[in-house]
Structures are given as structure tokens and as C-alpha cells.
C-alpha positions in Angstrom: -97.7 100.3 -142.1 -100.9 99.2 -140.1 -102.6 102.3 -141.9 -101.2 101.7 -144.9 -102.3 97.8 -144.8 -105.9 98.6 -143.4 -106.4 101.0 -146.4 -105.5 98.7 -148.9 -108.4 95.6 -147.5 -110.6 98.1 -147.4 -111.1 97.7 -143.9 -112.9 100.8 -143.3 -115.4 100.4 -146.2 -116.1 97.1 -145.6 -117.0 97.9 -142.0 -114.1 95.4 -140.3 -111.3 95.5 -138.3 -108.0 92.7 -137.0 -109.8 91.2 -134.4 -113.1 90.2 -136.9 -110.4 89.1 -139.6 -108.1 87.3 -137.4 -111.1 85.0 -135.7 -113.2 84.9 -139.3 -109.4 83.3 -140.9 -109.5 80.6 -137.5 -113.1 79.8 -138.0 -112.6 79.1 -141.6 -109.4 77.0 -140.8 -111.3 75.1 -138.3 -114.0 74.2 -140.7 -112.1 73.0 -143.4 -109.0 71.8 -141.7 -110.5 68.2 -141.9 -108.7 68.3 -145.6 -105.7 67.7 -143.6 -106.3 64.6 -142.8 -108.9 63.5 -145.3 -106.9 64.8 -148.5 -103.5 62.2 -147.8 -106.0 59.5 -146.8 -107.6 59.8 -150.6 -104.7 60.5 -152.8 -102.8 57.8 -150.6 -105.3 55.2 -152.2 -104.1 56.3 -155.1 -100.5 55.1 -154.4 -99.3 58.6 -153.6 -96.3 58.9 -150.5 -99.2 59.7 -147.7 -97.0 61.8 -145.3 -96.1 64.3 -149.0 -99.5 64.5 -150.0 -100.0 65.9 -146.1 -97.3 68.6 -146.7 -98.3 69.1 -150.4 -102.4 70.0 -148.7 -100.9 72.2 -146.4 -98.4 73.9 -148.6 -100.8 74.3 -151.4 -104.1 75.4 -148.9 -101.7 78.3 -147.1 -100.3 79.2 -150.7 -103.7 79.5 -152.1 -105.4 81.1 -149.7 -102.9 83.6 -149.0 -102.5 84.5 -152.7 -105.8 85.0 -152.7 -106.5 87.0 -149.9 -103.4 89.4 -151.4 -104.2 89.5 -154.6 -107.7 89.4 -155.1 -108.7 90.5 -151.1 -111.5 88.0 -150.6 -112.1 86.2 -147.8 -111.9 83.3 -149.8 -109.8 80.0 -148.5 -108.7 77.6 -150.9 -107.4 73.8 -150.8 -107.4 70.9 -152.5 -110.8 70.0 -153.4 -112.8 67.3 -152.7 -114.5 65.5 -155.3 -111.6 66.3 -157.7 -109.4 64.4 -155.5 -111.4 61.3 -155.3 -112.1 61.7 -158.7 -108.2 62.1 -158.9 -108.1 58.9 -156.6 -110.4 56.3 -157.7 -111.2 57.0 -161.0 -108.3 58.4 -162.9 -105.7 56.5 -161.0 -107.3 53.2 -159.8 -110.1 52.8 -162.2 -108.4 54.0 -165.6 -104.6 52.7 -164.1 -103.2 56.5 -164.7 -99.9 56.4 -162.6 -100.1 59.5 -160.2 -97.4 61.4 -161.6 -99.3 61.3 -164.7 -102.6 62.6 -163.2 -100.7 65.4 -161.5 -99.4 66.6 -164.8 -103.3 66.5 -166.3 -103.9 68.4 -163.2 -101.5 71.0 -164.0 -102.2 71.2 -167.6 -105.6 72.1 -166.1 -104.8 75.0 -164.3 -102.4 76.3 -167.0 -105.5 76.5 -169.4 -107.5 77.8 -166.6 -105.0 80.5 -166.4 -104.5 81.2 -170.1 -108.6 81.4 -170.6 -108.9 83.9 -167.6 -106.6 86.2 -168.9 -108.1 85.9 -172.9 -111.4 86.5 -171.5 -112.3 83.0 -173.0 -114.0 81.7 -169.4 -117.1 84.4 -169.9 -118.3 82.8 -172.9 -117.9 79.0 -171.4 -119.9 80.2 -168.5 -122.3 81.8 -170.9 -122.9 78.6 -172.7 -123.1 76.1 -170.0 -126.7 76.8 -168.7 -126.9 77.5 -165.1 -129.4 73.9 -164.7 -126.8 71.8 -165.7 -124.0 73.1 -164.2 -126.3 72.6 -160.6 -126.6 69.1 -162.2 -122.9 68.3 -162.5 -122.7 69.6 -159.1 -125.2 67.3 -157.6 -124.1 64.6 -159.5 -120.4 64.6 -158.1 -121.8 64.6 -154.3 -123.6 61.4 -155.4 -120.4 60.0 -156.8 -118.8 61.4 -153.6 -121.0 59.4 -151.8 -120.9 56.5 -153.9 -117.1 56.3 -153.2 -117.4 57.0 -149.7 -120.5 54.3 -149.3 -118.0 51.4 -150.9 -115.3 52.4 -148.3 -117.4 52.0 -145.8 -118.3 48.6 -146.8 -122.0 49.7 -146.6 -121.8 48.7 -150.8 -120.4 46.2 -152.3 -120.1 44.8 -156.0 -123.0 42.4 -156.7 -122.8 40.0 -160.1 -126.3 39.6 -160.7 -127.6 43.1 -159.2 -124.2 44.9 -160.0 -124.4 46.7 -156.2 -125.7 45.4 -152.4 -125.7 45.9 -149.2 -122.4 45.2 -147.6 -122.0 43.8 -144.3 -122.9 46.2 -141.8 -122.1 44.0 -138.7 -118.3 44.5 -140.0 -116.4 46.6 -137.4 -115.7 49.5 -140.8 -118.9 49.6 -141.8 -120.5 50.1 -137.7 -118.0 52.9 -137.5 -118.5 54.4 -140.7 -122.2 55.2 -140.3 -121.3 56.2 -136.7 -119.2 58.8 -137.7 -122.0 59.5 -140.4 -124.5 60.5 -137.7 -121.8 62.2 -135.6 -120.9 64.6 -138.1 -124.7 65.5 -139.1 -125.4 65.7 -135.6 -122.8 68.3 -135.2 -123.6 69.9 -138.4 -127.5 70.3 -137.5 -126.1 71.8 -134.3 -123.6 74.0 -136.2 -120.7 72.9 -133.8 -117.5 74.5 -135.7 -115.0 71.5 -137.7 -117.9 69.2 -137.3 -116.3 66.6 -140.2 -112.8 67.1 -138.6 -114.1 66.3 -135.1 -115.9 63.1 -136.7 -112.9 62.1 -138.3 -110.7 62.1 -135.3 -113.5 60.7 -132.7 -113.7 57.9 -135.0 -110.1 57.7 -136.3 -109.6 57.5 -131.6 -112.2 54.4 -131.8 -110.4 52.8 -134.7 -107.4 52.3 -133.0 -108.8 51.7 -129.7 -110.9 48.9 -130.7 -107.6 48.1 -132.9 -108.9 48.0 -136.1 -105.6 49.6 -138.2 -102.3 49.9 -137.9 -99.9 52.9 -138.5 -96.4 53.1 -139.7 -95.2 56.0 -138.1 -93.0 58.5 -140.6 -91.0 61.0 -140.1 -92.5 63.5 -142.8 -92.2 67.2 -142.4 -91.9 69.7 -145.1 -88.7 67.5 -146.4 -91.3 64.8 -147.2 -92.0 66.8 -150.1 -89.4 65.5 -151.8 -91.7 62.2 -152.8 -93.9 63.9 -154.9 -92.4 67.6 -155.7 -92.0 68.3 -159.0 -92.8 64.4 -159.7 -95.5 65.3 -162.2 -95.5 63.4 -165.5 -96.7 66.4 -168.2 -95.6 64.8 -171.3 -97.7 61.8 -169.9 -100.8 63.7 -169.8 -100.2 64.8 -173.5 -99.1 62.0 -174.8 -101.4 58.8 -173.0 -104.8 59.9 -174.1 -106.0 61.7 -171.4 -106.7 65.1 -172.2 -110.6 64.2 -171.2 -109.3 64.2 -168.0 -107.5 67.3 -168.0 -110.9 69.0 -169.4 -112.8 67.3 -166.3 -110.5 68.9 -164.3 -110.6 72.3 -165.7 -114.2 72.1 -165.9 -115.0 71.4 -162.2 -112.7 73.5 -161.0 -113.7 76.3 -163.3 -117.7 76.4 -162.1 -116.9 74.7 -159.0 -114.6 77.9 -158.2 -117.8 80.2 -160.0 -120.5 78.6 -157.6 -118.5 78.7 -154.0 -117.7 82.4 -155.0 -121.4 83.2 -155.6 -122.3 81.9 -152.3 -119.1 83.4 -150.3 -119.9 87.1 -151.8 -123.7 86.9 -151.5 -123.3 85.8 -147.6 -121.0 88.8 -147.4 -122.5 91.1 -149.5 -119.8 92.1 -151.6 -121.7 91.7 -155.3 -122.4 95.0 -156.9 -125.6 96.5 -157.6 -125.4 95.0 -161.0 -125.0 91.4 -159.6 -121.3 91.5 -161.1 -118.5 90.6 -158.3 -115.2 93.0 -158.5 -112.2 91.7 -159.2 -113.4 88.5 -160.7 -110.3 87.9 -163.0 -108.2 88.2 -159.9 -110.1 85.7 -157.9 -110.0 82.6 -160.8 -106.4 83.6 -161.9 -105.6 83.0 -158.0 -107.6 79.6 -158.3 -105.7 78.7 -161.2 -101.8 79.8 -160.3 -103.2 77.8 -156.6 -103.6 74.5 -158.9 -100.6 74.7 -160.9 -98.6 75.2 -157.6 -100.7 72.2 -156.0 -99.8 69.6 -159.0 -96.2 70.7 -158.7 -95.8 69.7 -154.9 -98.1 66.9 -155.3 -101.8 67.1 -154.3 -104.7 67.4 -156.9 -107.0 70.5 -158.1 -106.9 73.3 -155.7 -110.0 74.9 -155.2 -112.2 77.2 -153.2 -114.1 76.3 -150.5 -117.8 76.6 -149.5 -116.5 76.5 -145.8 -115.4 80.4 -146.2 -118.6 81.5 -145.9 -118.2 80.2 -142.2 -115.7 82.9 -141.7 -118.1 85.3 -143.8 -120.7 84.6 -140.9 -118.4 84.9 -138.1 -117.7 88.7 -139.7 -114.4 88.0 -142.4 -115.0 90.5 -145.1 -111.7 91.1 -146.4 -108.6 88.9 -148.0 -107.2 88.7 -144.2 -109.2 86.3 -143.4 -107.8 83.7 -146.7 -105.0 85.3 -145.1 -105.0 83.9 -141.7 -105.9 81.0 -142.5 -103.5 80.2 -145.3 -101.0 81.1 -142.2 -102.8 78.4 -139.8 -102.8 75.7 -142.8 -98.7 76.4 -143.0 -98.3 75.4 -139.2 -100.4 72.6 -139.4 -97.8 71.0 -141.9 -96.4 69.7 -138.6 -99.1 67.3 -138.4 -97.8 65.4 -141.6 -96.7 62.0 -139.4 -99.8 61.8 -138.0 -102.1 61.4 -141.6 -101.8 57.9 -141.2 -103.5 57.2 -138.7 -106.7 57.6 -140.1 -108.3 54.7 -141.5 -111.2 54.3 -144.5 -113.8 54.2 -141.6 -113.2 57.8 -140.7 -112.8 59.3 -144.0 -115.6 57.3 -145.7 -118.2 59.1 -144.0 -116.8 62.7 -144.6 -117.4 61.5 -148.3 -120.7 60.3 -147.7 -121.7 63.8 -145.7 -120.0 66.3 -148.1 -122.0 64.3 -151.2 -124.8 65.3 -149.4 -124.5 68.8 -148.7 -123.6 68.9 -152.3 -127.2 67.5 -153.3 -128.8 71.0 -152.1 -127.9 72.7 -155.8 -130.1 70.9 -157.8 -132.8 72.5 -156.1 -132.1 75.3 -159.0 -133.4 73.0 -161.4 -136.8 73.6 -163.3 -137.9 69.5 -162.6 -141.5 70.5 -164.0 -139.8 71.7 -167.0 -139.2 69.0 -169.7 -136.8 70.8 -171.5 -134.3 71.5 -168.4 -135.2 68.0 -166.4 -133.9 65.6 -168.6 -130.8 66.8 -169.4 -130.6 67.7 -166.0 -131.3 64.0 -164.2 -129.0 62.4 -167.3 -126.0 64.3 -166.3 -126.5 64.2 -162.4 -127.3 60.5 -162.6 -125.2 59.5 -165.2 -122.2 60.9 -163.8 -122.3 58.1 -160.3 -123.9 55.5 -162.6 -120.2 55.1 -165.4 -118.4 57.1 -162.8 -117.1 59.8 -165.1 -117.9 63.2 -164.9 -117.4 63.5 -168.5 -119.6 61.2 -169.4 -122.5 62.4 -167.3 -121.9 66.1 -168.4 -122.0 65.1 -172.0 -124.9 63.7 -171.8 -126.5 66.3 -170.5 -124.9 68.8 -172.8 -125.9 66.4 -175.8 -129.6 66.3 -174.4 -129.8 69.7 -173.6 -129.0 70.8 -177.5 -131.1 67.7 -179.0 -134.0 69.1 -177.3 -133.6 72.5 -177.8 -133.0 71.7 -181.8 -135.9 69.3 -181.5 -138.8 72.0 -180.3 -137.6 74.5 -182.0 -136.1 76.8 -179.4 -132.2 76.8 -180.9 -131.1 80.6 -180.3 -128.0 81.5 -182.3 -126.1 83.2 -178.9 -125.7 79.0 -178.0 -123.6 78.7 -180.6 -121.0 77.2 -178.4 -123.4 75.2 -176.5 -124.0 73.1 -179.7 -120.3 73.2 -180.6 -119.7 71.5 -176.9 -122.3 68.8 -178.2 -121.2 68.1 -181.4 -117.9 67.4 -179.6 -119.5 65.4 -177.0 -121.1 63.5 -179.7 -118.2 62.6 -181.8 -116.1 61.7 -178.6 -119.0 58.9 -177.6 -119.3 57.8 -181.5 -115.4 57.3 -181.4 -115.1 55.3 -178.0 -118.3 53.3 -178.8 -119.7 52.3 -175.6 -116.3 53.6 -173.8 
């Protein structure tokens, strides 16, 4: 069986063994198990029962990551993503009043076109016709919105009527913590200290409560707290209330989101071909996409894959046992479902604040000295904080992008789509007006 098992990861081709796998799975676990605590905290703004969302993460990360490592043998963890889920949180819930159930059901509606596309071969020629630029845009654009959200948590923002934002009070007890934890999770990231957000959100979640600034009611919640949210998704809803534009934002992120932390996780491990094409790539996004639909069905938002999988890459992790392991670790942790919360805005808001930033490092892809690429580029990454919509800055950009192209003279007929995107875009802003 151990032969038999061995053969099938590849272990001897890939140059690994159980003891690499097994400690590549733990270090990934240990670098994104912050998700734990900061996923329920997010969604729980939302409205969402705090101690199901907890079991939903865990449920959903282990199912994920172990379908992934099975089906498509990467070493490849996934979990409910941030960014989607404070998108999930504060815009399509708080900001646009879209009860939750409603947003889980756009969420699964999502992954079941994310799984239809993959297997028409439809996704090739989205990725094709999104240049590379603006998706780096889009993705430094939602780390400034991470931020953004993270910042007003904190209390380090606030609302302004004449200057529309200002500096909050920073002698308030959230907002001292808040950058605190801030530097304390840079620190430990510039020392590369393992779990360095999940060790600033507990070290200040323990000064929170010692200087007793929050309270907790204590629950009960196990995997039976489930039962709050499973199979509480409102599909009809998301059909029928005008909110397929959030459905495509969530298909959209997820869909390059999943393309760009693949790129990086196969390049650390060298696993791309000769041709730069990665094997088995309809296996790893149909994985991604059944690992949403599950997510929305037991409660939690867009499942993705995470960038913090090349930290079991580096610690050796070649194979799909190391999703493995640590979609087994993420079941256990379900036990820690009474303890979610306890962690107040102060500890989460700078997790938000430090993953916006790491995010920021893609639009260094972006030709800046190039006209043609930089101003479709800085609409959509600014744009996308600035009316809080992802949509709305990626349109733009998209818009931009074929205006300009159209207006020089460098229109190439291969972009069909790109222009059909763009018309779209266009009529969708003509039709809300300044919506």
C-alpha cells in the first residue's frame, strides 16, 4: 500500500519522501492557520453565527486541500480566501444590505460556473484576454481595499464630511493595539518566524482581554454548530435580487487569484514544464471550484488557494501530501470553534492591513513607463479601494485598456473578447449611471 501510494505522488520523481511531506503539510498549516480565527471574525461582521463560520473554515480548508492534494497532487492548501471574504463581509453584505444567505448562494453560483468553464475549456480564453498588467492591477488593488477595511477597523480611519477620510484617534486603546500588532507581525515576517499573523493575532487578541477591552460569549460550537449556516444559502436570491455582478466578482478573483498563487507555488517548486505549461492544470482549478461550492454550502465565502503553500514548498513539500496534511491538521483544529470569539477588531484589523500589503508586490509587473499599460493599470488598482467595488475598478480598467488600444491604433483581432468584456463594462456603467 505504502508502495503503491508513494508511486502514485510521484515521490520518487519528485525527489521526496513522508518525513519532507508530513513537516512541508505542518509548516503550511502553521502559516495559514491564522484563517481560523480571522475568517469567523470577518464573516461574523457580516451577521454570520461566528462559532459556524469557524467549523465551515475548517471543514472547507481540510476538504479543499485534501481534494486537491488527491486529485490534482500539488502541494497546494486551500481555504477561504481573504479579500473575497471581506469583500463578502463589508461590501456585499454590509455596504449593499445582501443578507448572508444570499451572498453564499452568489458564492456558489460562482464556483458552479467556475466549474462548468473548466471543464468547456472556456477559462483559456478568459485568461487569454485579460492582460497579464491588469490582472497584477486588480490584485494590488484588493490589498489596498484589504487595507482600507482593515485601517477603518482599526480606528486609524474614520469617515470625514468635508475631506471624506481622517485620521482616527490613535490614543484609542483599538487603534494603539492595532498598529502594535501591525509591527509585530512585520517584525516576524522580516524575521521569517513561521505563523507570524497567527502569533500577532493571539499576542494581541492575550492584550485585548487583559487590558479588558472585549468581551466573549462563550459557545458551545463544534462541528454541530454547522447547523446555523449549512445548507442556509439563498440561490434563488442571488438570481433573482440583482446581483449577478457579484457572482462575476467572485468568479473573477477566484479564477486569477487561484491562476497567480499556482504560478508562484509551481515555480518555487519547480514543477512547470519546459514549455512553461503546468500539468494537470484542469485538475487543480476544478479542485478550486468543487472547494467553493462545498465552502458556500457549509457556510464560509470563496475558497481559494493560498500563497502560504509555497512555505511548505520551501520547507521541501513537492507532492499533493503535503495539501494533504494539512487539510488533515485544519480538520482537528475544528475543535477550536468556541474559542473564535475571542478575537476582537484590534487583532484582526492588522492581519488585513499586513496581507493588503504583501499583496501590493504584484504590480511591480506593470510597464508604469508605458502609457498604454499605466493608465488602465492605476484606474483599476485605485479605483477599486476608492468606490470599493472590484467590479467597478476592473471595468475601468478593462474599458481604458480597449479605449486606448482602439485609440492608437494597436486593436489586434485575437482581443476580440477583451473588447466584448468592455463593451459590457460600458453598458453596465451607462445603465447604473453613476451607480
Amino acid at each position: 500500500m505504502r508502495a503503491r501510494l508513494e508511486s502514485y505522488f510521484e515521490f520518487a520523481r519528485l525527489g521526496t519522501n513522508w518525513r519532507t511531506e508530513i513537516l512541508a503539510g505542518v509548516t503550511t498549516f502553521v502559516t495559514m492557520a491564522y484563517i481560523v480565527l480571522v475568517n469567523p471574525a470577518i464573516l461574523g461582521a457580516a451577521g454570520l453565527p461566528v462559532a459556524a463560520v469557524t467549523a465551515a473554515t475548517c471543514l472547507s480548508a481540510a476538504f479543499g486541500s485534501i481534494l486537491m492534494g488527491v486529485l490534482a497532487r500539488y502541494p497546494i492548501a486551500l481555504a477561504p480566501g481573504m479579500g473575497l471574504n471581506a469583500y463578502f463581509a463589508y461590501i456585499v453584505c454590509i455596504k449593499m444590505q445582501v443578507p448572508w444567505q444570499t451572498a453564499l448562494g452568489a458564492v456558489f453560483l460562482s464556483g458552479v460556473i467556475f466549474l462548468a468553464i473548466t471543464a468547456a475549456g472556456i477559462r483559456q480564453m478568459i485568461l487569454r484576454a485579460i492582460p497579464h498588467q491588469l490582472y497584477a492591477a486588480v490584485a494590488g488593488g484588493i490589498g489596498l481595499f484589504i487595507a482600507l477595511v482593515g485601517f477603518e477597523n482599526a480606528g486609524l480611519i474614520v469617515r470625514d464630511p468635508n475631506t471624506l477620510v481622517t485620521l482616527g484617534n490613535l490614543r484609542a486603546p483599538t487603534a494603539i493595539l492595532a498598529f502594535a500588532g501591525l509591527i509585530l507581525m512585520a517584525a516576524l515576517e522580516v524575521r521569517r518566524v513561521r505563523g507570524s499573523i497567527l502569533i500577532g493575532v493571539l499576542v494581541i487578541t492575550a492584550a485585548a482581554w487583559y487590558f479588558g477591552l472585549c468581551q466573549w460569549n462563550h459557545s458551545s460550537a463544534s462541528i454541530g454548530s454547522l447547523s446555523a449556516t449549512m445548507f442556509k444559502l439563498d440561490i434563488g436570491g442571488a438570481i433573482g435580487k440583482g446581483v449577478l455582478e457579484i457572482v462575476f466578482v467572485f468568479f473573477f478573483v477566484d479564477l486569477f487569484d487561484n491562476l497567480g498563487t499556482l504560478v508562484a507555488v509551481t515555480k518555487r517548486a519547480g514543477l512547470i514544464e519546459a514549455d512553461h505549461s503546468i500539468p494537470r492544470l484542469n485538475r487543480i482549478l476544478t479542485a478550486d471550484a468543487i472547494s467553493t461550492v462545498f465552502g458556500s454550502l457549509t457556510g464560509t465565502s470563496t475558497v481559494t488557494s493560498y500563497i502560504e503553500s509555497t512555505a511548505g514548498v520551501a520547507a521541501g513539500g513537492r507532492s499533493g501530501v503535503t495539501a494533504i496534511v494539512t487539510g488533515l491538521l485544519f480538520l482537528v483544529s475544528i475543535s477550536a470553534a468556541p474559542f473564535a470569539g475571542l478575537v476582537p477588531t484590534a487583532a484582526t484589523a492588522p492581519a488585513l492591513i499586513l496581507v493588503g500589503c504583501l499583496m501590493l508586490s504584484t504590480i511591480a509587473e506593470i510597464h508604469w513607463n508605458d502609457p498604454l499599460v499605466a493608465v488602465p493599470a492605476f484606474l483599476t488598482l485605485v479605483l477599486i479601494p476608492f468606490t470599493y467595488s472590484i467590479a467597478n475598478g476592473l471595468g475601468f480598467g478593462i474599458i481604458a485598456w480597449a479605449a486606448l488600444h482602439i485609440a492608437t491604433g494597436k486593436v489586434r483581432r485575437q482581443e476580440w473578447l477583451l473588447y466584448l468584456l468592455a463593451a459590457l463594462f460600458l453598458a453596465r456603467f451607462i445603465y447604473l449611471g453613476a451607480g
